[in-house]
N, C-alpha and C positions, 0 to 999 in steps of 0.2 A: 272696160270694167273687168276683163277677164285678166287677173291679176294672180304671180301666183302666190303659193303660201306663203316666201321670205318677206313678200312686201309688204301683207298683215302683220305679220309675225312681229316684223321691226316698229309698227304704229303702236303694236300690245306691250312695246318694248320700251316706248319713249319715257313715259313716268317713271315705272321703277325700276328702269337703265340709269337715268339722269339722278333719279335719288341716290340711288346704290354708289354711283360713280364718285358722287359730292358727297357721300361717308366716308368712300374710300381713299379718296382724295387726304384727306388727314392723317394716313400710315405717312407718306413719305414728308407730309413739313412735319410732322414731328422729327424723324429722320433726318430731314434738312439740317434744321435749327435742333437737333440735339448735335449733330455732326461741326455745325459752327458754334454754338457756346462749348463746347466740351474741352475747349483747352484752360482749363482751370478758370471759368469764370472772366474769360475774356473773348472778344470775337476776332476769330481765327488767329490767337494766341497773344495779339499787339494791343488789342483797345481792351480796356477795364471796366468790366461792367460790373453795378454790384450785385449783391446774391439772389436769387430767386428770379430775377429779371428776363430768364430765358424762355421761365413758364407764364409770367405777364404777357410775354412779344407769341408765343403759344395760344395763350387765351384769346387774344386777339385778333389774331388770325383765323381763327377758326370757322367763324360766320363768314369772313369774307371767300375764303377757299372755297368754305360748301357751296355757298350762291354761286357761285363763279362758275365751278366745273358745271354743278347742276344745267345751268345756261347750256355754254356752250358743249357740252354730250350731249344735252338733247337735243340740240343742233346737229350733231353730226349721226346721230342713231337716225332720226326722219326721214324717209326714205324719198319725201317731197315732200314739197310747200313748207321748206326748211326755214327760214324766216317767219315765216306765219307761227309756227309752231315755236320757235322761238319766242315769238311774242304772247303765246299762251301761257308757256314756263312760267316767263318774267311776270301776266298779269296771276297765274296763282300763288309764284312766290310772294306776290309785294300785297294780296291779297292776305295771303297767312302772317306775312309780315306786318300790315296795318294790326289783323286781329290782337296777336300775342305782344304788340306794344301796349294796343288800349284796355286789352286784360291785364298788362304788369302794370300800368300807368290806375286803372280804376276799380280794378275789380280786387278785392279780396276774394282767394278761394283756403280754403280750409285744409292743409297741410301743401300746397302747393306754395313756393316759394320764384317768382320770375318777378326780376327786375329790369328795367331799362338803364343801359350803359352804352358807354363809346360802339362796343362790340356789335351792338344792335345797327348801328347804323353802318359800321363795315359790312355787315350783313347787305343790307338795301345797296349799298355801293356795289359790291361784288357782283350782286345781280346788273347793277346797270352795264358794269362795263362788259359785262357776259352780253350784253344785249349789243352796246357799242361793238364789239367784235363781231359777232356775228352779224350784223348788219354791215360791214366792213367786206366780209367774207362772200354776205350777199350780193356784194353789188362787184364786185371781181370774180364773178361769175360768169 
């Protein structure tokens, strides 16, 4: 039990390590995917795409990146019982994830606007494979 401060420190770290990481995660695909569409509207200069489509393939993306790093960062900040804690991430992301579907799916709130789309379930996906990986990671241990 005599533990020192790094190894609290990194447990106080795991939540909003793993949030912060799955915000930040979105600088570099923006980045990415502005660096591949930017040859005039085609990807990597040979295939024709049409216009705006770079920010559709963007929109889309974006739940499934944030679940994803979310996952697996706070897989790797845990300082132990790294899969355990994995499986916490994943049961409160898919927890906030049931809520904010069956709020855009039933609830009317009053100047809030959330709807249910494709993106919503890259979200749930992103988290799974963050969990497949990490579990993968676990057992090659």
């Amino acid at each position: 039990m005599n533990k020192d401060y790094k190894y609290w420190l990194r447990w106080l770290a795991v939540l909003p390590g793993a949030l912060l990481a799955g915000l930040l995660a979105t600088f570099p695909l923006h980045w990415i995917l502005y660096l591949v569409f930017a040859h005039d509207g085609t990807i990597l200069g040979f295939i024709e795409l049409p216009d705006g489509v770079n920010k559709s393939i963007e929109y889309m993306l974006y739940p499934f990146v944030v679940a994803f790093t979310f996952i697996l960062v706070g897989y790797k900040i845990a300082p132990k019982y790294k899969f355990r804690t994995t499986i916490v991430l994943f049961g409160i992301y898919t927890l906030l994830w049931f809520i904010s579907t069956f709020a855009s799916l039933f609830l009317k709130i009053e100047g809030v606007q959330i709807s249910f789309s494709g993106r919503t379930i890259f979200a749930l996906l992103g988290a799974a494979i963050g969990l497949y990986i990490a579990s993968r990671k676990n057992k090659h241990k």
